[in-house]
DRENDO-1510 file (C-alpha; in Angstrom, 1 decimal, always signed):
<recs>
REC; n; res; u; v; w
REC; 1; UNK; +22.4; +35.5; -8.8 .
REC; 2; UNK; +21.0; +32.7; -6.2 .
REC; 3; UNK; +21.7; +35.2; -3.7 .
REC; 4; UNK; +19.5; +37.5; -5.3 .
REC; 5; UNK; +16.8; +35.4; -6.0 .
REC; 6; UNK; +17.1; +34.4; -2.3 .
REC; 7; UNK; +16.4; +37.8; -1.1 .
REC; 8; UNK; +14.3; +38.4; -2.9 .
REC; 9; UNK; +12.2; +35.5; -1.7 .
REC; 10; UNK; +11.5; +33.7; -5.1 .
REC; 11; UNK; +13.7; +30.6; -3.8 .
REC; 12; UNK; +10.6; +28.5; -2.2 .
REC; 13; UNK; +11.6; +27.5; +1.4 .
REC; 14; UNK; +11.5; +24.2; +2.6 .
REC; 15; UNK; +8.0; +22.8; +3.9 .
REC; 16; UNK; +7.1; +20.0; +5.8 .
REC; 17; UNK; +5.6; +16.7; +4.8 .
REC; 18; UNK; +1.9; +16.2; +5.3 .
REC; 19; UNK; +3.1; +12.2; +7.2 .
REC; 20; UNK; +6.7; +11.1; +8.2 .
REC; 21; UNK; +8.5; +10.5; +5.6 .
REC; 22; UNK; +8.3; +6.4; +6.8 .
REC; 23; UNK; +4.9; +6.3; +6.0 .
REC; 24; UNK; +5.6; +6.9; +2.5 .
REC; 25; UNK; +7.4; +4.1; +2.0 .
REC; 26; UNK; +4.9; +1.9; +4.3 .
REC; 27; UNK; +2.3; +3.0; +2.1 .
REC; 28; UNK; +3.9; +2.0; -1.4 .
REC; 29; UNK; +5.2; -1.4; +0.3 .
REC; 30; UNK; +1.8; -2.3; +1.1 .
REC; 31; UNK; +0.4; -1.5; -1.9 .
REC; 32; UNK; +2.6; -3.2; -3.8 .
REC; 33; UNK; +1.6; -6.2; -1.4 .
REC; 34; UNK; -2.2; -6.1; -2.1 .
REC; 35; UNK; -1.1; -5.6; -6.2 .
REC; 36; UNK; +1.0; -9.1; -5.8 .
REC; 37; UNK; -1.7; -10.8; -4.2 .
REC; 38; UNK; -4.2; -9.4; -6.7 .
REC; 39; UNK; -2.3; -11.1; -9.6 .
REC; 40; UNK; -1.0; -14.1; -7.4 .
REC; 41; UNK; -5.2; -14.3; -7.2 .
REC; 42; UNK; -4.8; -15.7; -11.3 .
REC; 43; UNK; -2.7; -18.0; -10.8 .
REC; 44; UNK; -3.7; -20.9; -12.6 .
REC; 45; UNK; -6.8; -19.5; -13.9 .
REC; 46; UNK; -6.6; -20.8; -17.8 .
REC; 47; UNK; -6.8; -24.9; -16.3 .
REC; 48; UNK; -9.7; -23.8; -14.2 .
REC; 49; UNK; -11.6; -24.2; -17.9 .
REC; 50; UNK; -9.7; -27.0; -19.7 .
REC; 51; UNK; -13.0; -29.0; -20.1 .
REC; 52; UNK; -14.3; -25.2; -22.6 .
REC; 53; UNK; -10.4; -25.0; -24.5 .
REC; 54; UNK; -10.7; -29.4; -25.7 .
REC; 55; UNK; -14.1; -28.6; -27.6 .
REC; 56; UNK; -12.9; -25.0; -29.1 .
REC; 57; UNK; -9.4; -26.4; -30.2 .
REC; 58; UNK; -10.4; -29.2; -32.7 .
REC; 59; UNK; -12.2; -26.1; -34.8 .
REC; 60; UNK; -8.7; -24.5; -34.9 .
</recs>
């Protein structure tokens, strides 16, 4: 049946990648990088406003 199919010329041949297949994985390290330093950015970010939570927990 493959062998048909093949033949036939329904079976898509290979094709080549638009950039090494390196790049790829370059690309997705990197942006992985900028994502982690996007949320390391935070960090910390809720004591940067301590002196706005002392006045709003005494209603709680």
């Amino acid at each position: 049946m493959i062998s048909i199919l093949f033949e036939e010329g329904v079976i898509i041949h290979h094709t080549e990648l638009p950039i090494p297949a390196l790049l790829f994985g370059l690309i997705a390290f990197a942006s992985f990088l900028v994502l982690a330093a996007i949320t390391w950015s935070y960090r910390d970010v809720a004591n940067r406003h301590s002196h706005k939570e002392s006045g709003s927990r005494a209603g709680h």
